[in-house]
N, C-alpha and C positions, 0 to 999 in steps of 0.2 A: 309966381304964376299970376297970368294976369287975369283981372275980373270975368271976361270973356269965355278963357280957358277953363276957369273954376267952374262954372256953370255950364258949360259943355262936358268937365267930364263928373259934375253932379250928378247930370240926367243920363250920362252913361250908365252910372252907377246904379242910378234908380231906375235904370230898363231893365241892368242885369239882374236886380233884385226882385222886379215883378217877373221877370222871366225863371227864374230860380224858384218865387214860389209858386208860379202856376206848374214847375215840372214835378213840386213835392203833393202835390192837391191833384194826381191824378185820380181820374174813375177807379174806387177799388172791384167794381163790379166787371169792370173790364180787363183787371187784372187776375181778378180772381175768374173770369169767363177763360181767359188765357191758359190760364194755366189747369182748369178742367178739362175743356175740349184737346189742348195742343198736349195734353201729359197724361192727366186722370183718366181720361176716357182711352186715351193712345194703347194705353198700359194695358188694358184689359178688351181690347177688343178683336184680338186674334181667339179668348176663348169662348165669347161670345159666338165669335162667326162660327167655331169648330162644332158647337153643341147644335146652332144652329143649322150647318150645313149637314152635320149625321143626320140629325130629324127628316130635314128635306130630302136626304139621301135613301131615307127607308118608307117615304110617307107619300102618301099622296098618287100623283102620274108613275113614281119607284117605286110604289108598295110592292112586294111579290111575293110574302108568307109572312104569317106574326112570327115565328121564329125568328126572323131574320130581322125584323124590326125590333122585336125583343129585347135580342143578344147586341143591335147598335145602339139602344135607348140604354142599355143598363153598361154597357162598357163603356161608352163612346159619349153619349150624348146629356145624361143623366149628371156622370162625373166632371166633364165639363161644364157643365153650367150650375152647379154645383161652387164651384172653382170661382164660377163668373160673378154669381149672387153676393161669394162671399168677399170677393172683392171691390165690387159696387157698391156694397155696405159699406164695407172701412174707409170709400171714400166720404170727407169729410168739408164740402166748401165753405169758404168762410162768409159772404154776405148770403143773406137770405133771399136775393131774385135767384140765385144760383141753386142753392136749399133746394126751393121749391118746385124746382125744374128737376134736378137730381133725385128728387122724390117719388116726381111723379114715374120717370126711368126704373125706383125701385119698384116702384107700385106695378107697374109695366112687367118684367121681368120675373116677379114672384106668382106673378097670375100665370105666367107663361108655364114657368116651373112647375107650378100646379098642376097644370094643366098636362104637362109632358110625363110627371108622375103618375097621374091618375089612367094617362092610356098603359103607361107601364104596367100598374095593377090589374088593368083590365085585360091586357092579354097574357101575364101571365096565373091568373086565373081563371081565364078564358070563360069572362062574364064581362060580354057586352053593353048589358043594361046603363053603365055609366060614359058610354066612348060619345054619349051625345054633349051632356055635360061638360067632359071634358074637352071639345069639339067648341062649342063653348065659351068653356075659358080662353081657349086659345085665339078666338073671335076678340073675345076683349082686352087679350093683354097688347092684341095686333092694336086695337083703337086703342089704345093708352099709348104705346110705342110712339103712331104717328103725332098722338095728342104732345108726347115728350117731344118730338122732334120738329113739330110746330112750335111751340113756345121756346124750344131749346134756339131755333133759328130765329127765330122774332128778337131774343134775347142778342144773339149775337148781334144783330143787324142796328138794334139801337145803341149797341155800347163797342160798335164798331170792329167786330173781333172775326177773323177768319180761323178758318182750317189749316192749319200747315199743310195737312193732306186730308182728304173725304173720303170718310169713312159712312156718312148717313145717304 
């Protein structure tokens, strides 16, 4: 080989070796964003909606007897979300911008619970005195949600990561 050649495919060599390790020195924040929103969250958000959509089904503009709110909170909306917490817990990301964001989701979610608990008690005891409270909680788990799903988006946006599908 001639001089020329050798040093042409030197620098070959040494492109494909910086290029080789810039592909092993990826963002792991970005990998690990990846695979929360596009898997972890995938996984468990058809129970979320389910818990969520009985509540709104029985609450609010739908209300139309505690009974009937009652009997969806405690079958339907109570045990799915239930199901939901206890899944959102076990997940587990692995850098801590992720953590912290996933945290704040639990933070989010267990206030809601609370809160979806405590109307349960109150009508089936049918003592009011706590439905403001819980009224509430449900105020704040709403501002924690959005608090999660600002930072959750800010998060994506800097480490580049989409939704396969939108779910927020």
């Amino acid at each position: 080989m001639t001089k020329p050649t050798m040093k042409k495919l030197l620098c070959f060599l040494a492109i494909l070796f910086l290029l080789a390790l810039s592909a092993c020195s990826a963002d792991p924040v970005q990998e690990d964003l990846m695979t929360y929103v596009n898997e972890d969250l995938m996984s468990i958000f058809e129970l979320e909606a389910e818990a969520v959509d009985s509540y709104s089904s029985v609450s609010g503009n739908n209300y139309t007897d505690d009974w009937t709110m009652y009997e969806t909170m405690e079958t339907v909306t109570i045990p799915a979300y239930t199901e939901f917490i206890e899944k959102l817990e076990s997940i587990r990301p692995e850098t801590k911008e992720v953590r912290a964001v996933h945290e704040i989701y639990i933070d989010a979610s267990n206030t809601q619970f609370r809160a979806m608990k405590m109307i349960l008690i109150t009508l089936e005891l049918q003592s009011y005195d706590k439905i403001l409270e819980a009224n509430e909680l449900l105020d704040e788990g709403r501002t924690k949600l959005r608090q999660f799903q600002d930072e959750l988006e800010e998060l994506m946006e800097e480490h580049e990561v989409e939704w396969e599908e939108e779910i927020l």
